[in-house]
ZADO-1210 file (C-alpha; in nm, 4 decimals, padded with zeros to 6 digits):
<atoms>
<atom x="-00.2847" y="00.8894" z="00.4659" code="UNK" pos="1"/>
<atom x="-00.2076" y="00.5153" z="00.4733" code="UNK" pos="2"/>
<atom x="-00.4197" y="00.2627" z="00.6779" code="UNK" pos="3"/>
<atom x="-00.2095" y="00.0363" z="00.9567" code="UNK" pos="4"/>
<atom x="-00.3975" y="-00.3614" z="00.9158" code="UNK" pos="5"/>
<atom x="-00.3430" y="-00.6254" z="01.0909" code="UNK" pos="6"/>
<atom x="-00.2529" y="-00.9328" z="00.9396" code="UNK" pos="7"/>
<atom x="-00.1612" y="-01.2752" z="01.1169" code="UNK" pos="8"/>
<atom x="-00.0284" y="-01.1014" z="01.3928" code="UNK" pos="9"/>
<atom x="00.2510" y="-00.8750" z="01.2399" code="UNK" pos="10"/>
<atom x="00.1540" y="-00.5151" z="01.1125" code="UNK" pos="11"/>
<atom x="00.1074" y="-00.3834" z="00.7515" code="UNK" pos="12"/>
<atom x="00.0436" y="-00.0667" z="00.6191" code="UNK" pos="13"/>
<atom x="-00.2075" y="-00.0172" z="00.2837" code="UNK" pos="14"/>
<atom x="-00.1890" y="00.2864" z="00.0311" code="UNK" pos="15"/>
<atom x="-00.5133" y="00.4096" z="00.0158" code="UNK" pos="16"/>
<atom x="-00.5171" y="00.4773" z="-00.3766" code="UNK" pos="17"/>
<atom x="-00.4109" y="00.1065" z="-00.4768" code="UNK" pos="18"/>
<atom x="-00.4810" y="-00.1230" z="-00.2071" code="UNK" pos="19"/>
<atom x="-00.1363" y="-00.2782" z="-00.2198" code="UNK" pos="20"/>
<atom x="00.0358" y="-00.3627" z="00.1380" code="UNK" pos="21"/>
<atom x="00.3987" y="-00.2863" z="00.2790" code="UNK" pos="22"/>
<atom x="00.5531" y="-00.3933" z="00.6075" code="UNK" pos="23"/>
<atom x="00.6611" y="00.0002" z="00.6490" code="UNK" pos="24"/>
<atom x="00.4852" y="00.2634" z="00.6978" code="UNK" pos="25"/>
<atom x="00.7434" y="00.4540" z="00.4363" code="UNK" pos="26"/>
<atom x="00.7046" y="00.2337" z="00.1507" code="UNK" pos="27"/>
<atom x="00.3317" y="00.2900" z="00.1701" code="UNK" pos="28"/>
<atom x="00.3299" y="00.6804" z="00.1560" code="UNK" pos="29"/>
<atom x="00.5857" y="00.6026" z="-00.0779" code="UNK" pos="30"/>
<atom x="00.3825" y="00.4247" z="-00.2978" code="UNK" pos="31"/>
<atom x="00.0678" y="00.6483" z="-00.1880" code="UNK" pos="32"/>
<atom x="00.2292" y="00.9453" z="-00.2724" code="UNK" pos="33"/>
<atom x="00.3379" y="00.8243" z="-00.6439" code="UNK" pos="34"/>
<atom x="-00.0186" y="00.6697" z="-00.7046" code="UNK" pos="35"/>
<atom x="-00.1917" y="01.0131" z="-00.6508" code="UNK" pos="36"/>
<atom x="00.0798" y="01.1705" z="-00.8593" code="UNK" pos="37"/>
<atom x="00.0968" y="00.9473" z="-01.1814" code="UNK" pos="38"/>
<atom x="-00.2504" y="00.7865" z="-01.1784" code="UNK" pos="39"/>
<atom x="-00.0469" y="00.4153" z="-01.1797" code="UNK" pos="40"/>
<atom x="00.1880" y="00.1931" z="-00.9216" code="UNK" pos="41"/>
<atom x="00.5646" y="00.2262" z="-00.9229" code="UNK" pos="42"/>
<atom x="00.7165" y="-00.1293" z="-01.0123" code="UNK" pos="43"/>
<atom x="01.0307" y="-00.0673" z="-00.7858" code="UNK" pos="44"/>
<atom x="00.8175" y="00.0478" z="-00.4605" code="UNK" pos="45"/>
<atom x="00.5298" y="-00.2528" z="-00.5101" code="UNK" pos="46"/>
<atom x="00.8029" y="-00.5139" z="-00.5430" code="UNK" pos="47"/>
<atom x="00.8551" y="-00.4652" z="-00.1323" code="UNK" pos="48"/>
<atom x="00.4497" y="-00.5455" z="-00.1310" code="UNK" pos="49"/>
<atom x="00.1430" y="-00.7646" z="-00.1105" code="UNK" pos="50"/>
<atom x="-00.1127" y="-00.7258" z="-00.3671" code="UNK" pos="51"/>
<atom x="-00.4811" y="-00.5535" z="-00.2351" code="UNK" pos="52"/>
<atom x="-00.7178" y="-00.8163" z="-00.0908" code="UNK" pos="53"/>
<atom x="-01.0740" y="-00.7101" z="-00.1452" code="UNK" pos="54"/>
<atom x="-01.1273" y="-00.5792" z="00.1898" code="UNK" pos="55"/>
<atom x="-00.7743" y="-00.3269" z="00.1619" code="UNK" pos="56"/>
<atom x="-00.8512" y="-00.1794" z="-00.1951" code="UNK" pos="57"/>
<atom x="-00.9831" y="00.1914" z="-00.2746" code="UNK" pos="58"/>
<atom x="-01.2882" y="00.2155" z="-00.3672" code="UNK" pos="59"/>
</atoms>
């Protein structure tokens, strides 16, 4: 399940397993989905993405 932020007024979506943040919520279950299933990111999902700030990583 991803988590909706807010960010400077527009909308993002964070994977839960890596932190990182998309501007769909499709690219993040995307990404979600492959970090639970290979224990690592996807290159071509977290190029559409922000890096985790400290506050939107797992823990």
């Amino acid at each position: 399940m991803v988590k909706t932020l807010t960010d400077q007024n527009r909308t993002l979506f964070a994977c839960e397993a890596c932190g990182f943040r998309y501007p769909t919520e499709d690219l993040a279950q995307r990404c979600e989905a492959w970090c639970r299933e290979h224990r690592s990111c996807n290159l071509e999902i977290i190029k559409y993405g922000l890096p985790p700030t400290d506050s939107s990583a797992a823990s």
